[in-house]
C-alpha positions in Angstrom: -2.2 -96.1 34.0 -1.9 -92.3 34.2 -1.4 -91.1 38.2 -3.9 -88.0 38.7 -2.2 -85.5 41.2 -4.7 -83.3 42.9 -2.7 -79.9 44.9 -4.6 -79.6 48.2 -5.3 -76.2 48.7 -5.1 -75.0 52.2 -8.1 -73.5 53.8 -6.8 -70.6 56.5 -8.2 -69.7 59.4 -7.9 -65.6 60.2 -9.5 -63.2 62.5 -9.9 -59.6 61.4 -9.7 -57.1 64.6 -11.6 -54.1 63.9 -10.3 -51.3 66.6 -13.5 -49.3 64.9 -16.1 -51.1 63.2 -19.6 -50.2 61.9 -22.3 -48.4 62.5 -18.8 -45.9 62.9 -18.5 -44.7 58.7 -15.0 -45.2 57.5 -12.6 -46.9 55.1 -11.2 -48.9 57.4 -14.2 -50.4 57.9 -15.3 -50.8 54.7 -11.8 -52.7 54.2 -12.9 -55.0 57.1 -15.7 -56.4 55.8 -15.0 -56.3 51.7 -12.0 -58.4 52.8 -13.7 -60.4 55.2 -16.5 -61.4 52.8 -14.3 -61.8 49.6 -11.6 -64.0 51.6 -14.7 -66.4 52.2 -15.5 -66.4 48.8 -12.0 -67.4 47.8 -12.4 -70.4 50.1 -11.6 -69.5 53.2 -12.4 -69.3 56.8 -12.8 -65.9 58.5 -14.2 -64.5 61.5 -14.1 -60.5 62.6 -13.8 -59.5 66.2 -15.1 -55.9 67.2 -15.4 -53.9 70.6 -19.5 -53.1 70.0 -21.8 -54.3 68.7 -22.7 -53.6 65.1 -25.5 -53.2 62.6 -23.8 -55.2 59.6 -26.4 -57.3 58.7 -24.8 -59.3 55.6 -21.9 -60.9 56.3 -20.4 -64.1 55.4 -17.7 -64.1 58.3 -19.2 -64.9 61.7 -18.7 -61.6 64.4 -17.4 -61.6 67.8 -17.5 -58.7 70.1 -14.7 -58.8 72.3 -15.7 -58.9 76.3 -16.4 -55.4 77.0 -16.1 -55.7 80.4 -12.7 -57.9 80.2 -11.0 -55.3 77.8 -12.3 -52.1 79.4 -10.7 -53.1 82.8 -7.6 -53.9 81.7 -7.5 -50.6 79.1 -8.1 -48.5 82.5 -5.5 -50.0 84.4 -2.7 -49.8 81.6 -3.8 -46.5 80.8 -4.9 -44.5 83.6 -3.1 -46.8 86.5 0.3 -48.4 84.4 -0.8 -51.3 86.0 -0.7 -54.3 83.2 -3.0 -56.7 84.6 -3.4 -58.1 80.7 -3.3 -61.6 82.1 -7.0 -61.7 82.7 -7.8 -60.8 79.0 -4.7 -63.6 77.9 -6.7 -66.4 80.0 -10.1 -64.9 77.8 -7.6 -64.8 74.5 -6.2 -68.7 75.6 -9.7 -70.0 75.4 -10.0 -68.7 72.2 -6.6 -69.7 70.3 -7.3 -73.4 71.7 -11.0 -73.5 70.2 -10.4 -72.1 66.8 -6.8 -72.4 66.0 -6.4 -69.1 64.0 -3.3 -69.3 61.0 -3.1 -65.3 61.4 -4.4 -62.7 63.4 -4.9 -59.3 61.1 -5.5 -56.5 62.9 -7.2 -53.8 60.2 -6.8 -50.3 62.1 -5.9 -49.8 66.0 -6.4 -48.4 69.0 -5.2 -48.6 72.4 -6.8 -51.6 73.5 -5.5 -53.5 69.9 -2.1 -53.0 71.4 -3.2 -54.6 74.6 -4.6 -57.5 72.6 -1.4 -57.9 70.2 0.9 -57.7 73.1 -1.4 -60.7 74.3 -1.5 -62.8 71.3 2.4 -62.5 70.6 2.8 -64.1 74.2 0.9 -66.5 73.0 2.9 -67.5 70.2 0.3 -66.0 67.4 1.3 -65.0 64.0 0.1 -61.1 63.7 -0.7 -58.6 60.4 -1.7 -54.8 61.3 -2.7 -52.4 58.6 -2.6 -49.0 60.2 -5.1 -46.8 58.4 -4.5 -43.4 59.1 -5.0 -41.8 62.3 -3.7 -44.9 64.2 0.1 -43.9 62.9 0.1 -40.5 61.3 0.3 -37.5 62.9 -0.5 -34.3 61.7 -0.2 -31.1 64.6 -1.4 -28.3 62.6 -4.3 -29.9 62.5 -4.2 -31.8 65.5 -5.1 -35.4 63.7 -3.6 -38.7 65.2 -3.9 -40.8 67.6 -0.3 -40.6 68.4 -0.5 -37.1 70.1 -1.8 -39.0 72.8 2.2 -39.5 74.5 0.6 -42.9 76.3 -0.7 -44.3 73.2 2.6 -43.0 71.0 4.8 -45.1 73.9 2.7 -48.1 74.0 2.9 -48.5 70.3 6.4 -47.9 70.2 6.3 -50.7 72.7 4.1 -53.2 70.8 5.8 -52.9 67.5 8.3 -55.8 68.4 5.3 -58.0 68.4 4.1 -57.7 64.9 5.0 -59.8 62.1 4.1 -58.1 59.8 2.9 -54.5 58.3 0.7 -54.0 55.7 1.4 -50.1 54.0 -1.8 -49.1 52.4 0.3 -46.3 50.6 3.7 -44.8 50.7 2.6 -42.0 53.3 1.8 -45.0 55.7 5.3 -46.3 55.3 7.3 -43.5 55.6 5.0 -43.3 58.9 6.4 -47.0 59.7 9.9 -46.2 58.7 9.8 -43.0 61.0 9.3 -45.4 63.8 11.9 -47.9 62.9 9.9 -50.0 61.1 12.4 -52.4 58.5 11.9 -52.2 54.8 11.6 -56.5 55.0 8.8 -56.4 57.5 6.4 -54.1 55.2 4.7 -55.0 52.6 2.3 -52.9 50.1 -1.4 -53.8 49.7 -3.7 -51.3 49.0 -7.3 -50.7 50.0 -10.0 -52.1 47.8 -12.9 -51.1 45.7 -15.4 -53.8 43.8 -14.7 -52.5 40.1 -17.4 -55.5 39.7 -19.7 -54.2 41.3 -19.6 -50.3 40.3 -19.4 -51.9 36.6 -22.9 -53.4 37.1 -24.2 -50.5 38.7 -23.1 -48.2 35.6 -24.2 -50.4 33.2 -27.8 -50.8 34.7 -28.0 -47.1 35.5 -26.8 -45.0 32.2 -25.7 -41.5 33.1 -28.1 -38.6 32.5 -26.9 -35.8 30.9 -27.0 -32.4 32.6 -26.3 -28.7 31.9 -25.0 -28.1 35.1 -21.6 -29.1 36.7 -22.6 -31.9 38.5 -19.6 -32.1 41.8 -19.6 -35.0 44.6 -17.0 -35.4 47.9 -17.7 -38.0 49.9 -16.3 -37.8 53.8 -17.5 -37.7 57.1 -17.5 -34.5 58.7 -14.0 -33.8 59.8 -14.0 -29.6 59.8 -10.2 -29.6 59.2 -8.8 -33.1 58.2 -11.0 -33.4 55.9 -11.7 -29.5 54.4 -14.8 -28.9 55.4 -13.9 -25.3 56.3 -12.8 -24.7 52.7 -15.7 -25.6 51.3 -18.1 -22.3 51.0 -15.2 -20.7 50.1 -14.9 -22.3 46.7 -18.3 -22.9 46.5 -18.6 -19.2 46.1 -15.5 -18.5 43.9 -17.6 -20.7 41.5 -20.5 -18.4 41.9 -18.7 -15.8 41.1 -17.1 -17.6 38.3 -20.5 -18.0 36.9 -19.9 -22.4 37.4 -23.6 -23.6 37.1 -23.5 -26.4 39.4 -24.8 -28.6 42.2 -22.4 -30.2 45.0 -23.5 -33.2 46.5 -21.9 -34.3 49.6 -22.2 -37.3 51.3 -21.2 -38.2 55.0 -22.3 -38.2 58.8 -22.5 -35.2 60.3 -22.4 -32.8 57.1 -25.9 -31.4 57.7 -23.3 -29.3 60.0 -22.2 -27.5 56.4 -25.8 -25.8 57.2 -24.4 -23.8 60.0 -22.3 -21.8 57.4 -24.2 -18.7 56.0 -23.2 -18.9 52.6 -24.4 -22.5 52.4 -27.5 -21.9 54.7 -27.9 -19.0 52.0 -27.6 -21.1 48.7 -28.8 -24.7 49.5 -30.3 -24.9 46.0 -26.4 -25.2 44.7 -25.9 -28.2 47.8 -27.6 -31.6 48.0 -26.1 -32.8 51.7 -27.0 -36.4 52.3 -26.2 -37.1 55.9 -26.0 -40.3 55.9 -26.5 -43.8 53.3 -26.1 -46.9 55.8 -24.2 -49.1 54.4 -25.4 -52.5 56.7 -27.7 -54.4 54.2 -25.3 -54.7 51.2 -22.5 -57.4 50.7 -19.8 -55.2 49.5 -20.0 -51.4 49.9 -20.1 -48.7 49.1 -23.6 -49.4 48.8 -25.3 -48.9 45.4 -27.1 -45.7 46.6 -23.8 -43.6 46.8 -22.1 -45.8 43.7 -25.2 -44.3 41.7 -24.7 -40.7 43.4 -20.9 -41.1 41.7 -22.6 -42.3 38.2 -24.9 -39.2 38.5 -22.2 -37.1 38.8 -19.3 -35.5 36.7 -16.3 -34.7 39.0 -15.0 -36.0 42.5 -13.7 -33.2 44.7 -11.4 -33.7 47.5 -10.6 -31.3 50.1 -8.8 -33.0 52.5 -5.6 -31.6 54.5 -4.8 -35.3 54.7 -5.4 -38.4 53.6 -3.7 -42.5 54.2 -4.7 -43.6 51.0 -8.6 -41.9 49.9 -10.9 -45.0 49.2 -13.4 -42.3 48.1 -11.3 -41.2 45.3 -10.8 -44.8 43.1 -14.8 -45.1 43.8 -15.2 -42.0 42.2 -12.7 -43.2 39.6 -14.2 -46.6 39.3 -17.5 -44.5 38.1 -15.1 -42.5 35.3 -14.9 -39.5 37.3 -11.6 -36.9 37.4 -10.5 -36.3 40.7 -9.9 -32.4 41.5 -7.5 -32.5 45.0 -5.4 -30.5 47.0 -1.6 -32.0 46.4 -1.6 -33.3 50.1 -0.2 -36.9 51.5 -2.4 -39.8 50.4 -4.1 -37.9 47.7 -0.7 -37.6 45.5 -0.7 -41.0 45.3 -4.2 -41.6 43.8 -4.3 -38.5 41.9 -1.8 -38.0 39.3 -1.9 -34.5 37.8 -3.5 -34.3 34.2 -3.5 -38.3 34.3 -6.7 -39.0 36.0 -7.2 -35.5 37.9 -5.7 -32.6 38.6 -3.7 -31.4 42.1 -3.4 -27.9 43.2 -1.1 -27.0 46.0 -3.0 -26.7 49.2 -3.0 -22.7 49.7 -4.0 -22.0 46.3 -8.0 -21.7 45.9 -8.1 -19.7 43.1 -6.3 -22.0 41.1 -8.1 -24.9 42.5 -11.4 -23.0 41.6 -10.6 -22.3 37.8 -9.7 -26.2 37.4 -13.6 -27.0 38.8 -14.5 -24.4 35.8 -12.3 -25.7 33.3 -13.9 -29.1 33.8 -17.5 -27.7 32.4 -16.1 -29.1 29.1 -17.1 -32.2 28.5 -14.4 -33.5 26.4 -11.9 -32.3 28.8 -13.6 -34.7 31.4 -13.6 -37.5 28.7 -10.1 -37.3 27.6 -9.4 -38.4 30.7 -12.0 -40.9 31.6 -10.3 -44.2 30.4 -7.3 -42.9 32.6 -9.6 -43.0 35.7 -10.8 -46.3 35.2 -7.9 -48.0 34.0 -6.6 -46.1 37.5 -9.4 -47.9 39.5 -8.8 -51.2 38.4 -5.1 -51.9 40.1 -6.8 -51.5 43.0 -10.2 -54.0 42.3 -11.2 -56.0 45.6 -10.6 -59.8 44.2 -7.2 -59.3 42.7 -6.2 -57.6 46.3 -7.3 -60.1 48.1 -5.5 -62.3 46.4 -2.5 -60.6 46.7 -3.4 -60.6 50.7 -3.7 -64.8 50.4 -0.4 -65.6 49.4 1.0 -62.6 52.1 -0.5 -64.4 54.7 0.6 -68.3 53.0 4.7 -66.4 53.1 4.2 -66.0 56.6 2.8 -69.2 58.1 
């Protein structure tokens, strides 16, 4: 008689904690729930925990605001008062551990009161992920970006580190940021952020690209005036006027109907479509198919940014075979490799970044380099990530 062996697989238990979560537009966010949703599909069990409520409305994962009132009190006491009175949110957390008996707690972005809560778990013998996203480890003072700035938070974390497992590097910028604060080499481990190639495939394949005389330019960002460019923008928007570019910018992001305050854009919003705003709430995976269609309209992703962590928007824009035109800054260098799938200028060079915009009129200049962007795009796909994040979180338990 021949013996069948059947391999159990085991079937985790994780919270995701969301420092920001929607309706606040991000990556991190995004991250949150693609993972989130595509964990469940993979077969296991996952529920998010957020600080407000939000206006996500598909979700497989179950959502749990944390007790506002609980966490608030004991944020103002550490923060404002030094007192740490976090054994009223541990006796909150207690409840919580003996009810669902979470494998790993992964903590996808922070803020202050995420420290509180790691501190917290760790004394409660949890096993604890972070994946700092940006602004919760970088610093930047010429531009005055990071939450470390902020000496109480910078010490707090400095504090907390000792009680996370492990870290998660989304890019090489976030761990030279971890290294810089003595983080070891065997405690860090690279997974990137995600797009669905899936998805963005169907979405091109449904939609076919029309063809257009003009130059047809996207960024999408949330309106950061310096972090994310937003001041450099009429400036090359009229070098290409000048330059006689025929083209049409579209830009996508809350609070970008502020571009409107400069004159030259106020003065020329035939060459600008600004879309404030495309929730992103009533779609399994984002980005939603309303901007992945704005990136198949379109014929070149350009990135301003002084600074990025890793630039989700760019491999989206790749993922829909466009060239990436950035500023050589950290993050972006990592994404963008010069004359592979884009082209990076250094940052105080406009005229240089201009004429690349121009060169890329010519259509077979943009499709020597297509297959590049997409074949760019797909190391990064959502399922084989999470994957990669399944057997992370199997090596720790």
């Amino acid at each position: 008689m021949i013996k069948k062996h059947f391999i159990k697989v085991y079937k985790m238990k994780i919270a995701i904690v969301s420092g920001i979560f929607f309706p606040a537009p991000g990556g991190a966010q995004i991250q949150s729930h693609n993972f989130a949703n595509k964990l469940i599909d993979l077969g296991h069990d996952v529920d998010s925990y957020i600080f407000n409520p939000t206006n996500i409305k598909i979700n497989n994962y179950k959502i749990f605001v944390i007790n506002k009132f609980l966490s608030s009190f004991v944020f103002f006491c550490e923060y404002y008062l030094y007192l740490n009175i976090s054994f009223i949110l541990k006796i909150y957390f207690k409840r919580i551990i003996k009810n669902k008996k979470y494998d790993i707690w992964h903590f996808n972005f922070v803020n202050f009161k995420c420290l509180i809560i790691i501190n917290i778990l760790k004394e409660l013998n949890q096993k604890i992920v972070v994946t700092f996203q940006g602004v919760d480890v970088q610093i930047d003072h010429d531009i005055n970006y990071g939450y470390r700035l902020d000496k109480k938070y910078n010490q707090f974390l400095l504090k907390t580190l000792k009680n996370i497992d492990l870290f998660l590097n989304i890019s090489d910028t976030i761990k030279n940021d971890l290294k810089k604060i003595d983080i070891s080499d065997n405690k860090i481990v690279y997974l990137p952020n995600t797009v669905d190639v899936k998805k963005i495939n169907n979405i091109k394949n449904l939609k076919k690209k029309t063809i257009s005389k003009q130059l047809r330019l996207i960024t999408v960002a949330r309106y950061a005036k310096k972090k994310k460019g937003y001041d450099l923008l009429p400036i090359i928007a009229q070098k290409l006027l000048e330059l006689n570019v025929d083209y049409v910018w579209t830009i996508i992001g809350q609070g970008t109907i502020k571009l409107l305050d400069n004159r030259f854009i106020d003065s020329n919003k035939n060459l600008f479509n600004i879309i404030e705003n495309i929730d992103n709430h009533d779609e399994k995976y984002f980005p939603h198919s309303s901007i992945i269609d704005k990136y198949n309209q379109s014929d070149l992703y350009v990135n301003l940014a002084r600074i990025e962590s890793f630039g989700i928007t760019f491999v989206e824009a790749m993922a829909s075979g466009l060239p990436v035109v950035s500023f050589n800054s950290k993050g972006a260098n990592e994404v963008v490799l010069d004359n592979y799938n884009g082209y990076l200028v250094n940052s105080d060079d406009l005229d240089i970044f201009t004429k690349k915009i121009q060169d890329l009129q010519n259509n077979n200049l943009i499709n020597s380099i297509k297959d590049n962007t997409i074949k760019t795009a797909e190391k990064y796909d959502l399922e084989l990530v999470t994957k990669k994040l399944i057997n992370i979180y199997k090596k720790l338990l």
